[in-house]
Every structure is written in structure tokens, then in C-alpha cells.
VOBA-1610 file (N, C-alpha, C; in pm, whole numbers, padded with zeros to 5 digits, always signed):
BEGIN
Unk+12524-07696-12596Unk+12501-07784-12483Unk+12351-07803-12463Unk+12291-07925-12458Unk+12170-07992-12451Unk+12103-07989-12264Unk+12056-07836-12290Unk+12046-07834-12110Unk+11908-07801-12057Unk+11841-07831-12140Unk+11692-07815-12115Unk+11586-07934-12205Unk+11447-07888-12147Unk+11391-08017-12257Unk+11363-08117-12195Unk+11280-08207-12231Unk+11189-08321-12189Unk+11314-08424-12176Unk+11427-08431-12213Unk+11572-08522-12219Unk+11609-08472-12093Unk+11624-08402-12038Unk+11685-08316-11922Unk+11607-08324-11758Unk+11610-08475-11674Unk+11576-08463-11575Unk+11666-08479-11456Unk+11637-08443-11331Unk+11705-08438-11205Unk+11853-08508-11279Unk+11851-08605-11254Unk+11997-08711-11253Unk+12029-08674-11395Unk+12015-08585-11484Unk+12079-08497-11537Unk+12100-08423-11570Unk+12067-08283-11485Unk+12169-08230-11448Unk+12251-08194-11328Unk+12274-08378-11280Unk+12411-08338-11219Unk+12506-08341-11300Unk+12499-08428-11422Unk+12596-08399-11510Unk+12606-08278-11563Unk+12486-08244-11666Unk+12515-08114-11694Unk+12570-07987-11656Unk+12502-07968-11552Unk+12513-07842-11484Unk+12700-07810-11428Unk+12830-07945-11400Unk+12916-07927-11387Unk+12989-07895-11506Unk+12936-07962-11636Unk+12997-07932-11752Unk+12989-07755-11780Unk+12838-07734-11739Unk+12862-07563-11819Unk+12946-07461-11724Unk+12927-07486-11648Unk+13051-07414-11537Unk+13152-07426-11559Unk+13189-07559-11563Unk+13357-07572-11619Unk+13416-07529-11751Unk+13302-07521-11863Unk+13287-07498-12011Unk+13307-07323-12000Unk+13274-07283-11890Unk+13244-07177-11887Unk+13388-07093-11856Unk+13389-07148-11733Unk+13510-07099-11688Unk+13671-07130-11739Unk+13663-07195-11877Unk+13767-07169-11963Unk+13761-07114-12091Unk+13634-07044-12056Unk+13635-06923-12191Unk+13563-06924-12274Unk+13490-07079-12313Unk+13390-07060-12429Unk+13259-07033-12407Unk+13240-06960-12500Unk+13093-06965-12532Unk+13006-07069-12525Unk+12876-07104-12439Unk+12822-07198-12418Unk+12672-07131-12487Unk+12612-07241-12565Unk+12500-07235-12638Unk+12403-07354-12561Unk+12292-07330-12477Unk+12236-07344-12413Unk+12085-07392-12529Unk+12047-07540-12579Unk+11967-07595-12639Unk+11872-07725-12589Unk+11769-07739-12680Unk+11730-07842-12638Unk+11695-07915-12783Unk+11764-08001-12750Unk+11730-08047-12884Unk+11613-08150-12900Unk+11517-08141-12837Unk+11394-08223-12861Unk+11307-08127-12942Unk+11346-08022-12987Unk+11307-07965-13040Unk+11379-07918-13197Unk+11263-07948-13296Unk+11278-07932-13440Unk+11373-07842-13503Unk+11327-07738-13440Unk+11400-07552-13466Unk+11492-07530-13417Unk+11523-07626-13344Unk+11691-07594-13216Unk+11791-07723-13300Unk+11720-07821-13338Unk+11821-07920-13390Unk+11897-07839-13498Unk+11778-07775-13650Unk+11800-07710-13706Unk+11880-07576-13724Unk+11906-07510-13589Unk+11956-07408-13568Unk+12100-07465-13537Unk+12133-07569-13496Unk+12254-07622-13462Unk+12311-07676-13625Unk+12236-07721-13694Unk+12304-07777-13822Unk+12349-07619-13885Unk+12296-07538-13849Unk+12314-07396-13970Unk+12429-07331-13929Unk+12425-07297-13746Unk+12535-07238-13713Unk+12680-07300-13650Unk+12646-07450-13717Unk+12754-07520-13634Unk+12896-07423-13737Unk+12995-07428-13683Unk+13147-07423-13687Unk+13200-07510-13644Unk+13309-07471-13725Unk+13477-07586-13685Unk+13550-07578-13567Unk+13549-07670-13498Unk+13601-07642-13372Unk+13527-07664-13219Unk+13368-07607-13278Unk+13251-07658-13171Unk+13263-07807-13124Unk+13212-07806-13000Unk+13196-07899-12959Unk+13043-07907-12874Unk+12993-08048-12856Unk+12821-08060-12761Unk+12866-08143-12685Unk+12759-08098-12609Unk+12769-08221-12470Unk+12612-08222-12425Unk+12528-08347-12421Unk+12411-08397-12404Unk+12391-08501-12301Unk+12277-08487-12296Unk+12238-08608-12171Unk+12078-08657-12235Unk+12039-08724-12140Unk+11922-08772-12146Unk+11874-08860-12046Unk+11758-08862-12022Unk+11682-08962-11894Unk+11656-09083-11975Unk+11652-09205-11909Unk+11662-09306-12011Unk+11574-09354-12042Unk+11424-09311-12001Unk+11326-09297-12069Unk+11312-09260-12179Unk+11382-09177-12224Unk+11356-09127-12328Unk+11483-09136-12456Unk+11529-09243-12377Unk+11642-09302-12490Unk+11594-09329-12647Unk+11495-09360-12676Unk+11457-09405-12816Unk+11420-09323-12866Unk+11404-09179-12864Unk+11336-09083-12901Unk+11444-08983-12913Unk+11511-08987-12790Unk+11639-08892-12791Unk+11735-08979-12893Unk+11757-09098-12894Unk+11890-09142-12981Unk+11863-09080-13136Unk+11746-09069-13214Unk+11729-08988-13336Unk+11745-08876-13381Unk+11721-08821-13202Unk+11748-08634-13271Unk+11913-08634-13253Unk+11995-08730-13158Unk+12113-08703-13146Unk+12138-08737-13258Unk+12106-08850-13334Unk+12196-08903-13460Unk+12160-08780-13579Unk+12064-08694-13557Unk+12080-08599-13643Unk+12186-08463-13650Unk+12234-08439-13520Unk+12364-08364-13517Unk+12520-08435-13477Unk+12499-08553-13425Unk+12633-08574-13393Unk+12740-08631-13518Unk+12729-08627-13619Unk+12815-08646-13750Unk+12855-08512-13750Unk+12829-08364-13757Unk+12893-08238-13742Unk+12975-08269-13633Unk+13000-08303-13492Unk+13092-08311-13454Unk+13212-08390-13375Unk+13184-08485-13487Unk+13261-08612-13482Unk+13311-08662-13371Unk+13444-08682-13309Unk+13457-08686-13163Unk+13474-08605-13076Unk+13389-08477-13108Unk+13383-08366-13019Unk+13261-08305-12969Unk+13213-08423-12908Unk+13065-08468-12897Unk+13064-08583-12734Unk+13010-08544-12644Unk+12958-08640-12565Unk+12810-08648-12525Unk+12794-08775-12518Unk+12889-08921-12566Unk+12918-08912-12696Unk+12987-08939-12760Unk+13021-08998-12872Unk+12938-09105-12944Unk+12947-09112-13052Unk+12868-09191-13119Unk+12871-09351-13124Unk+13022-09385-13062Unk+13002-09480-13034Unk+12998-09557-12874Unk+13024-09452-12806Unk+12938-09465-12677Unk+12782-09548-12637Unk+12715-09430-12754Unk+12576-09430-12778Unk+12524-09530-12844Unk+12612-09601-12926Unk+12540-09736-12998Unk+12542-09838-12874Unk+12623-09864-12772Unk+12625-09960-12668Unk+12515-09946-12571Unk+12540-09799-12535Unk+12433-09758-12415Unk+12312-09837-12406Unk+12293-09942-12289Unk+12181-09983-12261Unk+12143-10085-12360Unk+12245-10147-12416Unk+12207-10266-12485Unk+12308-10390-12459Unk+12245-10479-12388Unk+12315-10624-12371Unk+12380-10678-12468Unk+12280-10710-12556Unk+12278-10792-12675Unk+12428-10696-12758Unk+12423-10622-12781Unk+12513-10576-12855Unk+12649-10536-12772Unk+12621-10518-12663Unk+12732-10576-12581Unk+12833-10715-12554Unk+12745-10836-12568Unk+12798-10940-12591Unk+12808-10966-12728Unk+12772-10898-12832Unk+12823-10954-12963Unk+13007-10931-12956Unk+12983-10805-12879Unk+13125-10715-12901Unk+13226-10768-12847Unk+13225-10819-12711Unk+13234-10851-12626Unk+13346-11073-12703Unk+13217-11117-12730Unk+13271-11205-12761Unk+13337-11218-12951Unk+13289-11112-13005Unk+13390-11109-13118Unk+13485-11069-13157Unk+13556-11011-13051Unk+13639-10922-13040Unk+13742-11033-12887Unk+13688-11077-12873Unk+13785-11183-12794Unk+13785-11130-12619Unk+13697-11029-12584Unk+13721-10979-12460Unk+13702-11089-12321Unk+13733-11098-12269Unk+13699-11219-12148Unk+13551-11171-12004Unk+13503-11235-12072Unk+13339-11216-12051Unk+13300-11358-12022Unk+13146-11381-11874Unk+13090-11501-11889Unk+13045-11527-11999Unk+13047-11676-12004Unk+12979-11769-12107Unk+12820-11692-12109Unk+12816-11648-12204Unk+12644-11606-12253Unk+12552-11586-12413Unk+12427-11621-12345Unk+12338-11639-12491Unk+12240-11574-12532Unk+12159-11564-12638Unk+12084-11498-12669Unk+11976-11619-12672Unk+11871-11599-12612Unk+11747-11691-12590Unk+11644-11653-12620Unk+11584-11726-12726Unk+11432-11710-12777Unk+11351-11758-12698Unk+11372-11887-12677Unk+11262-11984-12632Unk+11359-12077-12533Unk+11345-12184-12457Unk+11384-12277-12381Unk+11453-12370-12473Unk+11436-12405-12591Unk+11533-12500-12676Unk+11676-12379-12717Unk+11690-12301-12692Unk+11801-12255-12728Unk+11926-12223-12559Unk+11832-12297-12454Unk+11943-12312-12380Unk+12033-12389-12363Unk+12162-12323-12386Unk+12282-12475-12393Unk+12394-12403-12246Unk+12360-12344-12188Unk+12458-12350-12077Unk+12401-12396-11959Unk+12454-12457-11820Unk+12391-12524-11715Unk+12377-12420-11643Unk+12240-12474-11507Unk+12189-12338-11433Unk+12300-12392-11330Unk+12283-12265-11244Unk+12204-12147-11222Unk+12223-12041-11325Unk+12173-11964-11400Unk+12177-11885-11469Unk+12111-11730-11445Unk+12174-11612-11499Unk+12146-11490-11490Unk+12083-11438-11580Unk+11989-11401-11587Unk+11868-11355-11703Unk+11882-11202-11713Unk+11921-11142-11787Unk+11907-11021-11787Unk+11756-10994-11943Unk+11717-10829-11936Unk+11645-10833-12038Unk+11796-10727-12128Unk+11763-10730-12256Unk+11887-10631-12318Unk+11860-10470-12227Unk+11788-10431-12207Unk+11813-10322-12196Unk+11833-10350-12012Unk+11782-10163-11984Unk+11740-10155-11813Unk+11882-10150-11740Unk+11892-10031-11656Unk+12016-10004-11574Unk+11972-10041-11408Unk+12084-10052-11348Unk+12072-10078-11195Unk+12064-10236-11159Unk+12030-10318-11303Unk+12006-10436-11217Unk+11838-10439-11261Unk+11772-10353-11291Unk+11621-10345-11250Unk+11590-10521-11309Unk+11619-10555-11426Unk+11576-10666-11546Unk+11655-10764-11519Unk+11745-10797-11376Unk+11792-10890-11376Unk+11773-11008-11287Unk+11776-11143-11256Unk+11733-11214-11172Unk+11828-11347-11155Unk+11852-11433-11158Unk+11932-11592-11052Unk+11801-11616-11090Unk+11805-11766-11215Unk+11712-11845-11247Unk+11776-11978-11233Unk+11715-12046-11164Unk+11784-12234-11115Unk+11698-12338-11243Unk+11599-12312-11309Unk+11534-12336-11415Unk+11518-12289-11543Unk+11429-12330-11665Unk+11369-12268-11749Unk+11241-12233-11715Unk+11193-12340-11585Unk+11043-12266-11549Unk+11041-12116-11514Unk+10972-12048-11576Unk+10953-11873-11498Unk+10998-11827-11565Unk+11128-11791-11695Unk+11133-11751-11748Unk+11081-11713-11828Unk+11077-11539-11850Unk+11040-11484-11991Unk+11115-11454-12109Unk+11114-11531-12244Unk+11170-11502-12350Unk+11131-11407-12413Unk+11205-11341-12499Unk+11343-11361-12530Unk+11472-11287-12420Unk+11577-11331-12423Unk+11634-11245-12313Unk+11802-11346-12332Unk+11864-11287-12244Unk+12009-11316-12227Unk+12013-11381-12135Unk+12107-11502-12171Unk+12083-11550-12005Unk+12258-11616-11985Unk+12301-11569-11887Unk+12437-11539-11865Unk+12508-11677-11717Unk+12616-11699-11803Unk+12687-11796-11649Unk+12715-11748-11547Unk+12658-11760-11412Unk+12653-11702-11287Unk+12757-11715-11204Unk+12876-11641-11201Unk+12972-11639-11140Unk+12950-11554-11007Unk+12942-11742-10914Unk+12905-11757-10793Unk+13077-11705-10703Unk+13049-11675-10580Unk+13166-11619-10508Unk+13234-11511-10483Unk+13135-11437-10567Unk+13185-11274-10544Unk+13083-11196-10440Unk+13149-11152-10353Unk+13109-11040-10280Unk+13022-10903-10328Unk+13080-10874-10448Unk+13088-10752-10510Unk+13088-10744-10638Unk+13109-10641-10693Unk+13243-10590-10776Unk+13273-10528-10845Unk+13368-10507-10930Unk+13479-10387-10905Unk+13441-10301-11045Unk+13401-10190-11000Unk+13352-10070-11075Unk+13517-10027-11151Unk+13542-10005-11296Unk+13614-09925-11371Unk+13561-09829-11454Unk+13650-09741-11455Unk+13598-09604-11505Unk+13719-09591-11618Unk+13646-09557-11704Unk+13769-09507-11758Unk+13761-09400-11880Unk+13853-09284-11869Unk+13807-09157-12005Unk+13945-09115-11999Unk+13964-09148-12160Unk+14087-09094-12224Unk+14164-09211-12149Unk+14327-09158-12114Unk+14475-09235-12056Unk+14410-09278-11908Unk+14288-09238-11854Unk+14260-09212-11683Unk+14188-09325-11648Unk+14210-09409-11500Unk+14135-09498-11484Unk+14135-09469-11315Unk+13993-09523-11308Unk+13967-09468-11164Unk+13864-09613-11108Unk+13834-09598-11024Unk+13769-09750-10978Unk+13755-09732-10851Unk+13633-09883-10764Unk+13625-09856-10648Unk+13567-10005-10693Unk+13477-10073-10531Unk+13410-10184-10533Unk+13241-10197-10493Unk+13213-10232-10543Unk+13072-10218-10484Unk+13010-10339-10424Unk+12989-10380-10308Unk+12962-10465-10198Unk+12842-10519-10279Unk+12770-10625-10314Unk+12631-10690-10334Unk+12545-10598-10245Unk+12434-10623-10261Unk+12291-10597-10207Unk+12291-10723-10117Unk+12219-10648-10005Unk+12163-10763-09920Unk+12143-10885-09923Unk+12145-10996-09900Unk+12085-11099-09974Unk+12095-11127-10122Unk+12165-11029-10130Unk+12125-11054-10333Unk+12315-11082-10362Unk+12255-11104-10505Unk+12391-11154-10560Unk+12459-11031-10719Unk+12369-10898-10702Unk+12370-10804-10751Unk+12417-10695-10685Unk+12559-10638-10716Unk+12604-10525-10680Unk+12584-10366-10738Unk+12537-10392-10853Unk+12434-10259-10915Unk+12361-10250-10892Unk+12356-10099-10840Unk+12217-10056-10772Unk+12217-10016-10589Unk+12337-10087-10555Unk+12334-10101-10431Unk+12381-10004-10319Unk+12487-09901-10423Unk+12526-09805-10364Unk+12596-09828-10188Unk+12656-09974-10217Unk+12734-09994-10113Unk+12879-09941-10172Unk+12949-09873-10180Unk+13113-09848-10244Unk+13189-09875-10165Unk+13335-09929-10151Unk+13411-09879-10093Unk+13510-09874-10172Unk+13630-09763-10109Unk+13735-09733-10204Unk+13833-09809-10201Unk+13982-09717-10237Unk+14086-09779-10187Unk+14120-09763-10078Unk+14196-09840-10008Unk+14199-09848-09875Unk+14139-09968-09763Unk+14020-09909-09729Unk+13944-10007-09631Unk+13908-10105-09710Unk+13902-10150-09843Unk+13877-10317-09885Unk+13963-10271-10003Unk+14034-10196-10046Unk+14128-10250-10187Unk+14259-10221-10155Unk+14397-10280-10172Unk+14507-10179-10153Unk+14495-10128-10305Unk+14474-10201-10409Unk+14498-10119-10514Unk+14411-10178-10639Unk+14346-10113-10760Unk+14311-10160-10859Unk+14360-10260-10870Unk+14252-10391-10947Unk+14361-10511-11049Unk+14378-10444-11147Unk+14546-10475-11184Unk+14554-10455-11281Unk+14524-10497-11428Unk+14480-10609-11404Unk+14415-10692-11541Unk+14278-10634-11538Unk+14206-10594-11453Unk+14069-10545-11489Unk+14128-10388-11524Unk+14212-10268-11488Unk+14235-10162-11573Unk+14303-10228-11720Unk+14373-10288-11681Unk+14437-10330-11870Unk+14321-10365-11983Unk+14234-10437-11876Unk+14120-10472-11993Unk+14042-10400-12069Unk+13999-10303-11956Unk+13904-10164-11941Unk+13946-10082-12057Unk+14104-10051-12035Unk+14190-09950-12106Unk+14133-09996-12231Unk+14149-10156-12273Unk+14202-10180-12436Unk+14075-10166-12499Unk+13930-10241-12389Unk+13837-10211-12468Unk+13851-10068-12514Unk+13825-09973-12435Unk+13771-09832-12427Unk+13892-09778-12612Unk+13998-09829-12533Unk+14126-09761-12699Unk+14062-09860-12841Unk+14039-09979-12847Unk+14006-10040-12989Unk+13853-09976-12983Unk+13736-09918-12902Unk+13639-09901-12962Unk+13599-09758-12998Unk+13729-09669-12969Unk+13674-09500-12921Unk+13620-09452-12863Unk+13610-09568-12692Unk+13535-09475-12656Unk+13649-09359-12515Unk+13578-09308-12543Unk+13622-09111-12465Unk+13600-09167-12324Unk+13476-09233-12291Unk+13431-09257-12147Unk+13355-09335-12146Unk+13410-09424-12017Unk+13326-09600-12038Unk+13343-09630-11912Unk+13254-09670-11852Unk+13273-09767-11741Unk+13242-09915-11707Unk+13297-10023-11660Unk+13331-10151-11670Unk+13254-10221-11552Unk+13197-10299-11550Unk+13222-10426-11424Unk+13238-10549-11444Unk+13348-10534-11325Unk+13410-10683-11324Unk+13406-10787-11159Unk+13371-10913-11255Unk+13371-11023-11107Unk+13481-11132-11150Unk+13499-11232-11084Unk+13575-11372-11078Unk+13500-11427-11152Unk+13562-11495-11232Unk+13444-11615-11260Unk+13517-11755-11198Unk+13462-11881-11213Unk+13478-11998-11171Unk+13618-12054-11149Unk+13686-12004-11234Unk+13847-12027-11283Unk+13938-11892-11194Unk+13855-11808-11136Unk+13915-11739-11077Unk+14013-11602-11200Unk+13944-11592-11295Unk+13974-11515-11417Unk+13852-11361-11421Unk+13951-11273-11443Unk+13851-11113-11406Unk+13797-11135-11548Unk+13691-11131-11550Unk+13552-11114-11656Unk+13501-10961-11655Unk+13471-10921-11737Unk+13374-10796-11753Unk+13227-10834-11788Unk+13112-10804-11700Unk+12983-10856-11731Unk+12902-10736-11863Unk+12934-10610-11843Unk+12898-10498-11892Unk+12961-10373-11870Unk+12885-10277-11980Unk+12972-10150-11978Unk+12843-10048-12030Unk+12849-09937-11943Unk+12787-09822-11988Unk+12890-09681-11963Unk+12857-09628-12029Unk+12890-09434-12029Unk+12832-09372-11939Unk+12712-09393-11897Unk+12624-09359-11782Unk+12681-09425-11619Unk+12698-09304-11525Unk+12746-09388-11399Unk+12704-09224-11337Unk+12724-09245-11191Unk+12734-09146-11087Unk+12830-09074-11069Unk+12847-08920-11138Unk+12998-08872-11128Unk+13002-08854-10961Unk+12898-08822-10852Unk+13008-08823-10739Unk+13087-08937-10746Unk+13029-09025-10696Unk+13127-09186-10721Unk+13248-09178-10775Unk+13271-09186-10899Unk+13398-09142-10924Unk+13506-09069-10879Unk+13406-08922-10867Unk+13508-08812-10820Unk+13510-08884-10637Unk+13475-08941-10592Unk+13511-08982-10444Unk+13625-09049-10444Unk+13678-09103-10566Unk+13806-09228-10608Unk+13952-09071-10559Unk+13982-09108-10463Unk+14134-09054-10452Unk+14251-09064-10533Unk+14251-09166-10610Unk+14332-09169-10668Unk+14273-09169-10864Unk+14367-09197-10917Unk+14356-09267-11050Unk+14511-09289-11125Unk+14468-09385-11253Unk+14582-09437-11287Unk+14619-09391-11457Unk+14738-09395-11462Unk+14721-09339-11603Unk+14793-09441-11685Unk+14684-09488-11748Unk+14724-09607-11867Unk+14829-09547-11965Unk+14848-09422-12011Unk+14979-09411-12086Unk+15109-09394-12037Unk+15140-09451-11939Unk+15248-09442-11788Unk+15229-09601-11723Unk+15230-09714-11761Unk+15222-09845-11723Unk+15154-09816-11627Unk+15011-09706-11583Unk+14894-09708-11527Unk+14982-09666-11373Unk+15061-09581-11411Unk+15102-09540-11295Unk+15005-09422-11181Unk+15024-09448-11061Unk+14883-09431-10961Unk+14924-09276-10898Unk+14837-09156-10956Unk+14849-09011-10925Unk+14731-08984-10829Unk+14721-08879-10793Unk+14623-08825-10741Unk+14504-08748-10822Unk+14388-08795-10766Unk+14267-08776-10852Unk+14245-08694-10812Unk+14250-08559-10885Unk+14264-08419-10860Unk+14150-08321-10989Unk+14089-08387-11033Unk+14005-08308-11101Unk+13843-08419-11116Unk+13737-08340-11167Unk+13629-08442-11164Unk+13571-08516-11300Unk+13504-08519-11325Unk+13486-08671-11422Unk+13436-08576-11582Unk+13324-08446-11540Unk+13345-08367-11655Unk+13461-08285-11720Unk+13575-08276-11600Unk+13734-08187-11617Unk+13793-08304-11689Unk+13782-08410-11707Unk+13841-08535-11761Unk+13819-08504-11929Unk+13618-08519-11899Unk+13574-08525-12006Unk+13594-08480-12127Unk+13581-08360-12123Unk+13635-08200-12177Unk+13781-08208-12186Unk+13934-08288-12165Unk+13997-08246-12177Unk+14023-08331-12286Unk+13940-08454-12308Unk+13959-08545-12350Unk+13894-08500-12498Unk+13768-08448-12496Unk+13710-08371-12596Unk+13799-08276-12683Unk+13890-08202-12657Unk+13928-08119-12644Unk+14107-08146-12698Unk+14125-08277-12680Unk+14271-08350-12715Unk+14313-08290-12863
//
């Protein structure tokens, strides 16, 4: 377990720190590393065994630096590894999000990859994101090509949403809530307005868990989370997806649904690393 080290700040370890407790308290041996370091990567290739499993984090600063030393141990342990490897190829990339996204047939806004102003072919208002950057930070509502900086994504702005609707999903489990816009803004990441079920949902859509589910089963991933708005036609779209989210958040979801049970609705009774790990662990 990757629990120290220049990869290892505040906002993670809230993740971490629930994993080794829980890791703990069902018996295994926990190996306590950092792998930004040469001699620790190395020490993991020598004494890995069959059966081990890692679990890592990183500040996303230091995503480009950390994604190399991970790609140097995570082939030893194939999907017994979080994130997973193919988690980690998405993380924090647009662009390769909408390749996926639209080659694979998923129902997503109309969006492009933009060099320059001659390669815009959709009408404004438009959403500019840069590929990377979480929270919203790189994103903006452009009514022009004036002001824009190329190169960048620039996405159909599906006007009329309030919010919207956070999916979670690891392994058969789907959990969700809504997230209210920002003030004035037309961005609900970042905003840390939630509400659950109940006071604004009676229940998940089910076309945004069905969707969630199929991406997450055709791509492997273990743990993914979704957002989804309306678009124009009144059709649930997914704008993006990261592995990275707020486990309180989640664990605040009362309920969850289990996609191998026609997503039938139990009580959310364990937290998002007890998921993780069991899922690891399948």
C-alpha cells in the first residue's frame, strides 16, 4: 500500500488511511510504501507474490510523474490493483474520454476536439473544457470564438439543468446523489451542493445507472464515477467520468443498487473502500 511520499497529500489520505484499517482488520498483512521512490518500486517487483494485492493514490499534481512509477508495478498485479490500469488511462483526460465515449456508441453531448477556430462545426453557446483539470477548474460557457484558448474541447451546452446527477459505481453497486449548480453558474462540480434521495430524488434514473453499469462492465473498470445532465431532447447524457470522487459523499448515499439484481435498491451499509476491496478481492 502506497501510503507515504510526495504522491500522498491531505485529500489522500482520506482515502488511504480507510483502506489500511479495513485491510487490516481482515487479516492481511499490509506493506506500507512509497513508491516515488526507486528502492521501494524495486523492492515491490522482488517480493511481490501471488495473490498480493496494492492500493495507491496520488495528488493530481503529481499525476505525470506518479502515472510512470505506477505503470512500473501495476502489470504484477493485474486487477488486483487500485485503480486499475484501466481506470488510470482515463483519469483526468477529456480527450480520451470522448474518443471512448463516442466510439463505443455511449450517449454523450455533441463534442470536438479544437485546434484553432476553423475546426468549429457545432453552434454556440458552447462549453470549453481544457483535457485535463478536476472540479470544473478549466471549464467555462463561451457565446463566441472570441476569447478562446486553443487547443481544447469544446462541448454542446445542455441548457436546463439545475444540476446533476452524480453515479458511482464499483463492481454490481451503484450509488448516486445530485449536485445542485453553483451559484450563478451553470457548473455543478465543485459545488458541493448534494442532495440525496429523498428531499429532491425519489429514486436513481434508471437509464443513467444502466448506462453507468455498462460503461464501467465493457471497460473494467472496478470503480468509476459518472455525470449526467438532460440534454436538449430531454435524453440522460454522460458529460464525464473519473475514479477520483469524495468517499464521504458516497458513503452519505443511504441506499445503493445492485446492477446484478435488475439494480434492485438495498441498504448502503458499508463504505466505498469495503466495496473496493471486495471487489479487488472477487
Amino acid at each position: 500500500m502506497n501510503t507515504g511520499g510526495q504522491y500522498i497529500n491531505d485529500a489522500c489520505w482520506l482515502w488511504v488511511s480507510p483502506f489500511k484499517k479495513l485491510i487490516e482488520s481482515r487479516g492481511f498483512e499490509v506493506v506500507e510504501t512509497d513508491i516515488s521512490r526507486k528502492e521501494e518500486r524495486e523492492s515491490i517487483k522482488k517480493h511481490y507474490e501471488q495473490g498480493d494485492f496494492f492500493i495507491t493514490r496520488f495528488s493530481e499534481h503529481w499525476f505525470p510523474v506518479w502515472v510512470a512509477h505506477y505503470n512500473e508495478i501495476a502489470p504484477l498485479f493485474g486487477d488486483r490493483i487500485f485503480p486499475n490500469s484501466s481506470e488510470v488511462y482515463y483519469y483526468n483526460d477529456k480527450e480520451r474520454q470522448r474518443k471512448l465515449f463516442e466510439e463505443k456508441g455511449y450517449p454523450h453531448p455533441k463534442t470536438i476536439y479544437a485546434k484553432s477556430a476553423e475546426d468549429i462545426s457545432l453552434p454556440f453557446p458552447l462549453v470549453r473544457k481544457k483535457a485535463g483539470g478536476s472540479s470544473s477548474i478549466f471549464v467555462s460557457l463561451e457565446t463566441s470564438e472570441k476569447g478562446i484558448e486553443f487547443p481544447c474541447l469544446l462541448q454542446e451546452f445542455c441548457d436546463g439543468n439545475d444540476g446533476d446527477i452524480r453515479i458511482n459505481v464499483i463492481g454490481n453497486y451503484v450509488t448516486g446523489y445530485k449536485r445542485f449548480n453553483r451559484d450563478n453558474d451553470f457548473r455543478a462540480s465543485g459545488s458541493h451542493k448534494n442532495c440525496y434521495l429523498g428531499p429532491c430524488l425519489d429514486e436513481l434514473p434508471l437509464e443513467c445507472m444502466s448506462i453507468a453499469s455498462k460503461i464501467s462492465e465493457d471497460n473494467n473498470f472496478n470503480c468509476m464515477c459518472y455525470d449526467f445532465v438532460k440534454n436538449s431532447r430531454e435524453e440522460w447524457v454522460v458529460l464525464e467520468l473519473s475514479y477520483t470522487f469524495v468517499p464521504s459523499f458516497v458513503n452519505a448515499c443511504e441506499y445503493k443498487y445492485d446492477s446484478a439484481n435488475n439494480f434492485e435498491k438495498v441498504d448502503n451499509d458499508c463504505s466505498v473502500q469495503e466495496l473496493v476491496v471486495r471487489r479487488i478481492l472477487k
